[in-house]
N, C-alpha and C positions, 0 to 999 in steps of 0.2 A: 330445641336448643342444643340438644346435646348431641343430635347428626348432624348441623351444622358444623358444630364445636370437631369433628368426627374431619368431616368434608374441607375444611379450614385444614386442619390437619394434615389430612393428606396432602391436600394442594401444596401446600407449604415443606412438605416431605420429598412431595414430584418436583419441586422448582431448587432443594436441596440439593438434588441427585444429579438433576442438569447440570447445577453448578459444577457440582464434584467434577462430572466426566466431560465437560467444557475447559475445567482447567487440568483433567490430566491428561485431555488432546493436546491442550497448548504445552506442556510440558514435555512431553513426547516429540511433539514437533521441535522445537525450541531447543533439543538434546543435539538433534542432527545439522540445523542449522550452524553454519561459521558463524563465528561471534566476533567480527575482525574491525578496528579501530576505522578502517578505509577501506571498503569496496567498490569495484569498478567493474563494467561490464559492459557488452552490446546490447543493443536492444532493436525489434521491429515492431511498430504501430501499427493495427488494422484497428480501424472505425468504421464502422456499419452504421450508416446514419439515413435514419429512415427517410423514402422518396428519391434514393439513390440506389441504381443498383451495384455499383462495386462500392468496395470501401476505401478510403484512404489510407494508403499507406503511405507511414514515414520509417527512417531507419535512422541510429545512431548512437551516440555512446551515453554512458552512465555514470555517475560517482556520488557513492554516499556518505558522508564524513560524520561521524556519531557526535561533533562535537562542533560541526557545524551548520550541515545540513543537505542539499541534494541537488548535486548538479544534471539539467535534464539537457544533453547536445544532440541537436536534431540535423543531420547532414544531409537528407534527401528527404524529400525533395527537395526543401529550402533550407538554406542554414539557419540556425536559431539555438538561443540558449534560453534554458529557465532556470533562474535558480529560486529554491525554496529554503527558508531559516525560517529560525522560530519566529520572527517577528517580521517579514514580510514576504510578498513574492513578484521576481519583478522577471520582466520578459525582456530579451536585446534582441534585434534583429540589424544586421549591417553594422555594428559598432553603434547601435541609437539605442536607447530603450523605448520598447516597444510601451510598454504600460508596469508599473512599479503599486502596488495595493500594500498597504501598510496595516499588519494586524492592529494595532493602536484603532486606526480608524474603522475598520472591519473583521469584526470579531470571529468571522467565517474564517477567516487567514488561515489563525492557527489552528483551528480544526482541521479544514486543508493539507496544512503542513504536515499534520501530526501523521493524518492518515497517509499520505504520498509516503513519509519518512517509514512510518512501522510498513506501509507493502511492502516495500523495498529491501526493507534493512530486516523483514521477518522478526518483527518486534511485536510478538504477539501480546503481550502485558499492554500494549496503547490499543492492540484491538479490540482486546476482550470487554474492554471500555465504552468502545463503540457501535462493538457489531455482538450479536450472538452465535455462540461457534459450533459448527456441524464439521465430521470429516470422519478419516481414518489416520493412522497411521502405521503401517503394517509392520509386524516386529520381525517378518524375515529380512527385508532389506528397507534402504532408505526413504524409498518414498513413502510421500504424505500427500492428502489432497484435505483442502481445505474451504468448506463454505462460512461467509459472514452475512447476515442478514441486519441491517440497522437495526438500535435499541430508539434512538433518536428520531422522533418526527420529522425534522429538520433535514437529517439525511436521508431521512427516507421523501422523502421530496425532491432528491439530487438522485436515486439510485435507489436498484429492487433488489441487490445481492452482490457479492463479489465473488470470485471461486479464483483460489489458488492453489499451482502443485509447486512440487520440488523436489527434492534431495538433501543437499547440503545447502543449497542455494535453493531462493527465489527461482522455479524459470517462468513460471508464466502466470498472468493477473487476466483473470476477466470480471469484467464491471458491464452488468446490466442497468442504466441509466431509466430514468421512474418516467422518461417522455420516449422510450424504445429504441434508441441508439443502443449502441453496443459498442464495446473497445477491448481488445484482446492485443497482451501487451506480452514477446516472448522474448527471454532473456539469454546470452549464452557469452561464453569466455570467461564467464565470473573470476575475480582472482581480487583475494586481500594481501596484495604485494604490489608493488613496498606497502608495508605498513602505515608511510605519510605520505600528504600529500604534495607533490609536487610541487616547485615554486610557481607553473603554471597554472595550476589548478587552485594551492593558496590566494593567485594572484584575482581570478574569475570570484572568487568567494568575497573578495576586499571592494567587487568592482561598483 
């Protein structure tokens, strides 16, 4: 009983320690990242999808609103919008929408949401929720490189890891997918200016 009592202990000492240096990666990180009301940025798509040998690429822009949510503009090779809020996510394609999924009725939504918004927006406090954190972040200069590995069954049925670097910004997201696809997502032009958004960009949010 009392090497048990011993062995409990320490396990419980080793999963303390994780925590500590889990959350003072994310802290570390979280220093260097812009913390800006509106982000905007370029993005290019490669998906590696198994039985294929090249990947799909897309290319296009970005904007993530802390207070509304995350606009995804897909310009090549087809035009297309996504947008993600806390409460739903709906697809346009041509001026139609393509397909609109309402967290109300699907509780995945805002899980979904949660995790597209913290990649994005480098909001490690919603990861640390979801994923268990591995990485560095070096204290001569700004880079960071960051692994998350699902806490959740659930996502781990959707996905076997995620690995993100950066600087000041997001620049690039890779997601290994739990059926061998792959997506590697890189970002560049970053800029939180202006600080709001656009009547354009209001207006895609309203749509």
């Amino acid at each position: 009983m009392k090497r048990r009592a011993i062995l409990l202990l320490t396990a419980a000492l080793g999963l303390a320690g994780s925590a500590h240096a889990a959350t003072d990666l994310a802290a570390a990180i979280k220093q260097r990242l812009v913390q800006a009301p509106v982000l905007r940025g370029e993005f290019e798509q490669s998906k590696q999808v198994q039985g294929f040998a090249k990947p799909l690429v897309s290319r296009g822009s970005f904007v993530v609103a802390r207070q509304r949510g995350v606009l995804w503009l897909t310009k090549t090779p087809f035009a297309s919008q996504l947008r993600l809020t806390r409460d739903e996510i709906v697809a346009t394609q041509n001026g139609a929408v393509a397909f609109r999924l309402d967290a109300g009725k699907e509780p995945s939504v805002r899980v979904i949401n949660g995790l597209m918004f913290s990649l994005l927006n480098g909001d490690l406090g919603g990861l640390s929720e979801l994923f268990k954190l591995e990485g560095t972040a070096d204290a001569g200069n700004k880079g960071w490189q960051l692994a998350l590995t699902p806490r959740q069954s659930a996502l781990a049925k959707l996905m076997t890891s995620i690995e993100l670097s950066g600087d000041s910004y997001v620049r690039s997201i890779r997601i290994d997918e739990a059926n061998g696809d792959r997506t590697v997502i890189r970002f560049s032009g970053q800029t939180s200016e202006p600080a709001k958004l656009s009547a354009e960009e209001a207006g895609r949010f309203d749509q």
